[in-house]
N, C-alpha and C positions, 0 to 999 in steps of 0.2 A: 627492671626485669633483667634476671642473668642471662647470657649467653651460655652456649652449648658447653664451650670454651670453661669457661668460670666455673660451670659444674662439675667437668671431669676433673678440673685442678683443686674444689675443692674434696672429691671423693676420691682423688690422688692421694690427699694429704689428709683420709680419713674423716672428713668431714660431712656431715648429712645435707641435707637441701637449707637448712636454717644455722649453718655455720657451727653447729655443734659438734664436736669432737665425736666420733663413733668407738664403740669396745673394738676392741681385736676379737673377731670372731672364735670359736673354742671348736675348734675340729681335731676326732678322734680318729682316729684309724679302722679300717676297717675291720677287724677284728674286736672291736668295740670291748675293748677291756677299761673300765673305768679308772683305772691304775695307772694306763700308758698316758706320755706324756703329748701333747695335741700334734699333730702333724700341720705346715702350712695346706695342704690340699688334698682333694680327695680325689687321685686317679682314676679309678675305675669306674665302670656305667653304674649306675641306680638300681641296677636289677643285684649286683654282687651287695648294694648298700643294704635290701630288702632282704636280700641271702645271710645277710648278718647278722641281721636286726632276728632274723628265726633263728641264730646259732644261738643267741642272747640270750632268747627267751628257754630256749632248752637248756641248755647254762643253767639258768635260773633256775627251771623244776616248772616252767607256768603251762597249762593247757590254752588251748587259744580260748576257750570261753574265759576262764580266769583272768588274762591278760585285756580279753575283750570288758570284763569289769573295771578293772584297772583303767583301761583306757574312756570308760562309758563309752561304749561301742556294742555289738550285737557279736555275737559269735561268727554268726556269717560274715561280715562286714569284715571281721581279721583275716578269717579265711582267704576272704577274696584278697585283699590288701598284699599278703603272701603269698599269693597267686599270682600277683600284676607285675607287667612289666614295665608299667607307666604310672604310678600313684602318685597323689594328690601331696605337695609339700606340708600342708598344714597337717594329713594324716601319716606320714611318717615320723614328722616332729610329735604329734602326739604320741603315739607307738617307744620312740625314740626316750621319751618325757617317763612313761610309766613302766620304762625298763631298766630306769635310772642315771640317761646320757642326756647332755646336753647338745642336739645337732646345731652345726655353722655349716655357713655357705661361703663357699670362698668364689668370686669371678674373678678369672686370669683371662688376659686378650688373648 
C-alpha cells in the first residue's frame, strides 16, 4: 500500500496511480481558437470558460439545437448548459468535443 507521500511524488513526476507515465494535458486558451498554441493554465472562473465555448459556437455558424445534435444533447439542455454558472465537467468536455477542442485540466497548489 502506497503512502500519501509516494502518491504526490509519483503524480509530481507525472505519473498515475499504476506508475504509468500520464500525457501532458492539451489546454487552449480561452479564446478557444483551435490554431493557438496550448497555454499551461486556465486563469479565469468557468463561467468565462462556458462564455467561450458560446463565442465558438457562433464562430462556427451552430444554433444551440444544431450543436445540441452534435453533442446528442436536447436543445434545452444546451441552453441551460450556457446559462450555468456551475456545469457538469463531463458536459463541457462534451460541448468542448463537438466544437472541435480538446479540454485539459491542469491542478496548481
Amino acid at each position: 500500500m502506497s503512502t500519501g507521500a509516494d502518491r504526490a511524488t509519483r503524480l509530481s513526476e507525472g505519473q498515475g496511480r499504476l506508475g504509468v507515465r500520464l500525457p501532458e494535458p492539451a489546454v487552449h486558451d480561452l479564446d478557444l481558437h483551435p490554431a493557438d498554441p496550448p497555454v499551461a493554465a486556465v486563469p479565469d472562473p468557468p463561467d468565462s470558460l462556458i462564455q467561450a465555448l458560446d463565442r465558438a459556437r457562433e464562430r462556427q455558424g451552430l444554433s444551440h439545437r444544431e450543436l445540441a445534435e452534435l453533442c446528442g444533447m436536447k436543445r434545452q439542455q444546451i441552453s441551460r448548459f450556457f446559462g450555468s454558472n456551475d456545469p457538469r465537467l463531463s458536459t463541457v468536455r462534451k460541448v468542448a468535443a463537438a466544437l472541435g477542442f480538446d479540454l485539459g485540466v491542469t491542478l496548481a497548489p
